[in-house]
C-alpha positions as CSV (number, residue, x, y, z in Angstrom):
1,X,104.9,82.8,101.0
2,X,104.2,85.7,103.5
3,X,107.0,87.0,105.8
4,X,105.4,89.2,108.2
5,X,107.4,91.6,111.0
6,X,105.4,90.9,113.8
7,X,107.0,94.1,115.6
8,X,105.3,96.3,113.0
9,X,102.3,93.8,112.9
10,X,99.8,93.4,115.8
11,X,97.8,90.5,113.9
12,X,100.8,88.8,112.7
13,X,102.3,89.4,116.6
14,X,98.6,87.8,118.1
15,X,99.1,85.0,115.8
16,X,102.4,83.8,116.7
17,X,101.8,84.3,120.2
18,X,98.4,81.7,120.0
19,X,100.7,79.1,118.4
20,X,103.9,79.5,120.7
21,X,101.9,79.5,124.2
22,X,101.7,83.6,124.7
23,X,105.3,84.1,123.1
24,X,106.8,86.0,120.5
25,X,108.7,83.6,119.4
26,X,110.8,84.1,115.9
27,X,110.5,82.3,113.5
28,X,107.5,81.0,113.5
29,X,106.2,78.9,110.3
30,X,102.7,78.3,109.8
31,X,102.5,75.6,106.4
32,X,99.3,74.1,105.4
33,X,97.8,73.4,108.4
34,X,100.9,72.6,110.6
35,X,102.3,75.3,112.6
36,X,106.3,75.4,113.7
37,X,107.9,77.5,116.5
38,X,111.7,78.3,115.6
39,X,112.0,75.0,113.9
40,X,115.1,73.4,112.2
41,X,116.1,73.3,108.7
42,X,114.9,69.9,108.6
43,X,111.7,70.7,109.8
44,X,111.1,73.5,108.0
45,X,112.0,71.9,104.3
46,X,109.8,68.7,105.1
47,X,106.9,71.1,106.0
48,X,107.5,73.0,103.1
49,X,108.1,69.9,100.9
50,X,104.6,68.2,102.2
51,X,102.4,71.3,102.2
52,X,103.7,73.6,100.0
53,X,106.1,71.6,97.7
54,X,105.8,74.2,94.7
55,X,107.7,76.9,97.0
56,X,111.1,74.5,96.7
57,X,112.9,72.6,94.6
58,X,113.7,69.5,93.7
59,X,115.0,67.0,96.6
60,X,119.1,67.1,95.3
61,X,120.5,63.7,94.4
62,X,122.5,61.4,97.6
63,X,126.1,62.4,98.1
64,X,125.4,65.7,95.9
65,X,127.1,69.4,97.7
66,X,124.3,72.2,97.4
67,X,126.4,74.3,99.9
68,X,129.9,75.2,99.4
69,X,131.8,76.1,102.4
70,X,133.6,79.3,102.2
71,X,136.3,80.8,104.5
């Protein structure tokens, strides 16, 4: 995984901006071969899951809390 600050970074910057139609648009995922403008969490975990399953965990079992709600 690469995060990249496309402020700092005028490659990182010309990348995001062919994928999001001449935006800078944050975040930006690129996984595999599938590219994501400021996607969900959804979307982001089932890209990451399909392409690049070894940078998540396992999927948790139904009905079991991986958050806990704070206040």
């Amino acid at each position: 995984m690469t995060e990249v600050n496309i402020w700092e970074e005028l490659a990182g910057a010309a990348v995001v901006r062919e994928i999001a139609g001449g935006n800078e648009t944050v975040p930006t995922l690129v996984v595999g071969d599938q590219s994501l403008v400021n996607p969900s969490t959804r979307s982001a975990v089932e890209a990451i899951r399909t392409y690049a399953p070894e940078l998540i965990g396992p999927v948790p079992e139904r009905g079991a809390r991986r958050w806990r709600r704070t206040r």
